[in-house]
N, C-alpha and C positions, 0 to 999 in steps of 0.2 A: 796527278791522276786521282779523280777522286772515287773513291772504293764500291762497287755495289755488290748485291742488291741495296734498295733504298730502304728507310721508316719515312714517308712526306707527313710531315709535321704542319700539319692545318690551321692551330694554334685557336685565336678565339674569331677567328675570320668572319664577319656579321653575313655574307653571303658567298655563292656559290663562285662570285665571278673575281673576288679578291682571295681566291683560293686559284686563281688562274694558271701560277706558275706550277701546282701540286697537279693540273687537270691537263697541263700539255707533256708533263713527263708520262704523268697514266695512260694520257692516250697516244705518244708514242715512242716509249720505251716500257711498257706493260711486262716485260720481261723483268725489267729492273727494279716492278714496283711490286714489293710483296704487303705494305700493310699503310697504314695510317693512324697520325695520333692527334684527338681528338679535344680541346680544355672544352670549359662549360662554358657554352654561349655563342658555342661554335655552330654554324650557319649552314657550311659545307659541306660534302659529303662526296667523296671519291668515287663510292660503290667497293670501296676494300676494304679487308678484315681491320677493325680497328683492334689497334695495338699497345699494350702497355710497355714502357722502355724496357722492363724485362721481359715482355713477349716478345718484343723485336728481336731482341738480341738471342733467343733460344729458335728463332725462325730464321737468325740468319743474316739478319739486316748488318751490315757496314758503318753506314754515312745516313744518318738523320739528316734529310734536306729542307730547310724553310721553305712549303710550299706557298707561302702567303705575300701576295706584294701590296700591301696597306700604304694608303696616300702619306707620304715623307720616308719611307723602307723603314721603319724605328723597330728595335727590340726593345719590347718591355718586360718590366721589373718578372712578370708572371712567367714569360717563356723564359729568360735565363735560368730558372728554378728548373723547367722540365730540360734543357739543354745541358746545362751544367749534371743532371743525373744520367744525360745519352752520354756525356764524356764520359761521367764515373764509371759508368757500364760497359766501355769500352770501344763505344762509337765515334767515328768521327761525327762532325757537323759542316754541312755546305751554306751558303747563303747567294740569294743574288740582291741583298740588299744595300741600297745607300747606308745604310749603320753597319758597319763593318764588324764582325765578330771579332777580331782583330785588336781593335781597340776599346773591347769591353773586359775590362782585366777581369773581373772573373769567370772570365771562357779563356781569355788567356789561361791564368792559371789552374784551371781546372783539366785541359788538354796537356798545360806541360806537367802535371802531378801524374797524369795519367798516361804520359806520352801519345797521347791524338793528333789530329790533324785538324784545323779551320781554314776551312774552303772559302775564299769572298771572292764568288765568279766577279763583281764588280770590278776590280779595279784592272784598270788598262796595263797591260804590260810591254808595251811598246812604245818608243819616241813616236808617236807620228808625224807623217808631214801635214803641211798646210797643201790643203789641193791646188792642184794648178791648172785642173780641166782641161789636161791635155789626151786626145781620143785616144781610149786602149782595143787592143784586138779581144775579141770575143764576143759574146751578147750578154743582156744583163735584163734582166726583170725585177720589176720593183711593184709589191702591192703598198697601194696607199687607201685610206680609208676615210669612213664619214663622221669614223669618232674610234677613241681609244679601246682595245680587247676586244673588235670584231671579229677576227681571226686572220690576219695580215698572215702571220708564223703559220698557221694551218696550212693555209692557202700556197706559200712557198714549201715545207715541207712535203704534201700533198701532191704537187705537180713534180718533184724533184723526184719522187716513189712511180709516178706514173711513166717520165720520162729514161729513168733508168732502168725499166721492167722493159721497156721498149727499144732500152738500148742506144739510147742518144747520151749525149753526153752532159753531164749536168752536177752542179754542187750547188744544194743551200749554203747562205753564206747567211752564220745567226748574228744578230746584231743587240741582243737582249739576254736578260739572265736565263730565262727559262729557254729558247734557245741555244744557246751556251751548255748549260746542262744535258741538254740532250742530246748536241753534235759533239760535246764535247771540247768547240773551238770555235772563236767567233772572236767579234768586239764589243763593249760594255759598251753600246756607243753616246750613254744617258751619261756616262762615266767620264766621257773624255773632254777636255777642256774647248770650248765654244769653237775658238779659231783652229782648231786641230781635228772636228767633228767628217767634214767632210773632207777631209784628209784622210781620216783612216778606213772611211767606204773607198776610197780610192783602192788606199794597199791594199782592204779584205777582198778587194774585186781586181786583180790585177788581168797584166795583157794573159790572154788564153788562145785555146785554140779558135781559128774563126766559127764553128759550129759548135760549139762550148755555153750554155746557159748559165750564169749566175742569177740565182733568185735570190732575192734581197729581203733578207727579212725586213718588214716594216715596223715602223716604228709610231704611235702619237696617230695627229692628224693636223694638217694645215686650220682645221678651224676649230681646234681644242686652242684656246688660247693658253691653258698651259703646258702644252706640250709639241708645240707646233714645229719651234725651233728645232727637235730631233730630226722632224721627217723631214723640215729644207735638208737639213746635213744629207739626208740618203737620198732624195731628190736629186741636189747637183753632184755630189761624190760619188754617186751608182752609175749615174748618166746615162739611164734606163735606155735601151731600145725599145722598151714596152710596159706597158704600166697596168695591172690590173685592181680597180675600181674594186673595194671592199666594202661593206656594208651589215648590216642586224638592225633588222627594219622592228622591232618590237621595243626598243627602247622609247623611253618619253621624254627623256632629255641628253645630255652627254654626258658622259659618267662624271661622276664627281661635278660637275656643274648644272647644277637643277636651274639656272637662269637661263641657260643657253640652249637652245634647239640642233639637232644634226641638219646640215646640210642637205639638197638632195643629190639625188647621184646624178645628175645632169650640173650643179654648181660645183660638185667634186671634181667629174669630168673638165667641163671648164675652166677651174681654177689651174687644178694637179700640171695638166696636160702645156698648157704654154710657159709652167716655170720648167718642167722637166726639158723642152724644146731650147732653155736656153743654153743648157749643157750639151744635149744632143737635137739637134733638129729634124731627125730623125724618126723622134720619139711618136708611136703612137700607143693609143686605149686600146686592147683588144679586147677585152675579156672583163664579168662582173666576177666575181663571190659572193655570195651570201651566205653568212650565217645564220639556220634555219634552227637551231636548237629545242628553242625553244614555241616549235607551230608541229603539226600534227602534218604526216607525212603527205595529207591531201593538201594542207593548208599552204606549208611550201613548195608543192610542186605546181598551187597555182600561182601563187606568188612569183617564182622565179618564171613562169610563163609569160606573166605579164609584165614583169621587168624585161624580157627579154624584148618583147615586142615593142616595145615604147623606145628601149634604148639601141635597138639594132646591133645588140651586140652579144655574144654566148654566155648565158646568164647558169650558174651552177650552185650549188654547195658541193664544193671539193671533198671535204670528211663524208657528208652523207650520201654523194651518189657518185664522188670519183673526180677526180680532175680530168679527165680526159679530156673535155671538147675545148677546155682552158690550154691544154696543149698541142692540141689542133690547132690553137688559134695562133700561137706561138712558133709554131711549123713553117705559118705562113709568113711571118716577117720576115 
């Protein structure tokens, strides 16, 4: 159990969007999140009180969480210093990183001098199986996208909030660190050993009731080449009934790879849609997301107009105007 309220530790994050995992707890667990701490050169910015390790701790804070997911998850020499003074001060520390807190002997030692606790949501704690793609009862949704930190997790969160307000029945299933953090329960699924990946979408998606939704947090993208393999894993292990098409039409390349261009959402469609059919045949597109963040509230509402129109399919931003016609569309299958 890891302890809250939170300190999300931003660290020296060069922009707003490798502060990702600090920006899905603030925006949905806000209860949890009372402050942020800030090094020089820091890029991000929560919109919360920034906080000194000893102003966290007189405000109340627990568990200092890494909210920064930086390309390879590394802790460097710089944050141990500020970590190592949340343990002296009495905090735990959470991480969803590949660099495990775990096995950096001085977090080690600095939590057991202090008796704390290190949280590393990453590692898997289950044998999984190898999948065997055999049909389970219930339904399952799975957002897949045009590039990596579209908002795949919004978008299943989002619709999970709509549909239990409405009284259907429905469980996010997180499959990522900051997911994880926020449900509190999931799979690391970047974590789990290759042959084993779509094995563990299998068990986190088990048989349910036949009106039961799983929405599947997504993961990467089919044409992120380095991350592609994640989202086969949740591809054939979800063995979606329904798939919706994610998107952040303002980027100029793929993250992390300035060589490579996003897809469009018609080759997304395209692509997603006949590998998801080999697990379920079944499987249809209902529904786009956009992540609108960053356009001006004219800008995306014409924008998702004319995505809609081009692509015949209910085109939304779930965070900024509601998921609901995303769950209309999911009604119908």
């Amino acid at each position: 159990m890891i302890n809250t309220p939170y300190l999300l530790f931003l660290g020296d994050a060069p922009d707003a969007l490798a502060a990702k995992v600090a920006q899905g707890i603030k925006d949905w667990r806000p209860d949890a999140s009372l402050g942020q701490f800030r090094m020089d050169g820091c890029n991000a910015d929560m919109g919360l009180p920034d906080m000194t390790i000893a102003e966290a701790v007189e405000s109340g804070c627990k568990t200092l969480v890494i909210g920064v997911a930086n390309r390879g998850g590394v802790i460097s020499d710089a944050w141990k210093t500020v970590l190592v003074e949340a343990l002296d001060a009495g905090m735990d520390v959470a991480s969803g990183l590949h660099n495990l807190l775990n096995e950096e002997a001085v977090l080690v030692e600095a939590a057991e001098r202090n008796g704390r606790a290190l949280h590393d949501v990453r590692i898997p704690t289950v044998d999984y199986p190898i999948a065997n793609g055999k049909k389970r009862t219930g339904k399952r949704c799975l957002a897949v996208g045009t590039d990596c930190s579209v908002g795949k997790m919004y978008t299943g969160i989002a619709m999970e909030r709509e549909m239990l307000n409405r009284g259907m029945k429905a469980t996010f299933r997180a499959t990522g660190q900051t997911g994880i953090l926020i449900t509190g329960d999931g799979v690391p699924l970047d974590a789990v050993i290759a042959d084993f990946m779509a094995g563990s979408v299998e068990y986190l998606t088990p048989d349910n009731d036949a009106d039961h939704w799983d929405l599947i947090e997504g993961q990467g993208s089919l044409f992120h080449v380095s991350y592609s393999g994640v989202t086969m894993a949740l591809v054939h292990g979800g063995q979606p009934d329904a798939l919706i098409l994610s998107h952040e039409p303002t980027r100029t390349h793929m993250r992390g790879l300035p060589e490579y261009q996003q897809p469009t959402l018609q080759q997304l469609r395209d692509t997603a849609l006949p590998l998801a059919q080999v697990g379920n045949p079944n499987c249809k597109v209902v529904g786009i997301s956009v992540n609108t963040q960053h356009m001006s509230e004219d800008e995306a509402v014409a924008y998702l107009a004319g995505v809609e129109a081009e692509m015949g399919l209910p085109t939304v931003d779930p965070f900024r105007h509601g998921a609901g016609r995303l769950v209309d569309a999911l009604d119908a299958v």
